[in-house]
C-alpha positions in Angstrom: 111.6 105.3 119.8 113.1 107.3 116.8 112.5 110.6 117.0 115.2 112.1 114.3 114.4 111.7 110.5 116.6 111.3 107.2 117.5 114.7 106.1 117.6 114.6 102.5 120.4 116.8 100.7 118.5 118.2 97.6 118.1 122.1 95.9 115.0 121.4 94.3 112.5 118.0 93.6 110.7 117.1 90.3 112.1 117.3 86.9 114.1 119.7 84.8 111.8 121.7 83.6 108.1 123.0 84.5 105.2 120.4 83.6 104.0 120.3 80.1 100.2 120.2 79.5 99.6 116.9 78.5 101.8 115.8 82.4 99.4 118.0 83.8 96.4 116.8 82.4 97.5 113.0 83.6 97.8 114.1 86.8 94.4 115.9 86.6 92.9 112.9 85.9 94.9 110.8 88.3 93.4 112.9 91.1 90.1 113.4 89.9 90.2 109.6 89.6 91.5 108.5 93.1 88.9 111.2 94.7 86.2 109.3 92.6 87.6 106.4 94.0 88.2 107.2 97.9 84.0 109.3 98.2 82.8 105.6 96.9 84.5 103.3 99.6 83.7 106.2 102.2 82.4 103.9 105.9 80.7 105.5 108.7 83.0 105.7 111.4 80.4 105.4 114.2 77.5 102.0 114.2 74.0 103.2 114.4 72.6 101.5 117.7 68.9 101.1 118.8 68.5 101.3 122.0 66.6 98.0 123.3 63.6 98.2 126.3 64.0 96.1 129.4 61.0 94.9 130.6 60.9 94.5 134.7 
């Protein structure tokens, strides 16, 4: 089993500069749109079950 990971040798990540609006407004709506996305395909994660009567 590895228990060590890759150390990567970077000062900073992203760009250059800061965002501008219109990078942050497609990343808005790339989130807004996967959220939309993910609350739609949402499955219980536990089954309903009746419990059934024996008869004797």
């Amino acid at each position: 089993m590895r228990t060590r990971k890759k150390e990567l040798d970077v000062d900073f990540i992203g760009g250059v500069g800061p965002l501008t609006k219109e990078e942050e407004k497609r990343i808005s709506e790339v989130i807004k749109m996967l959220k939309a996305k993910g609350s739609s395909t949402h499955r219980p994660t536990r089954k309903l079950t009746t419990k059934k009567k024996t008869t004797a």
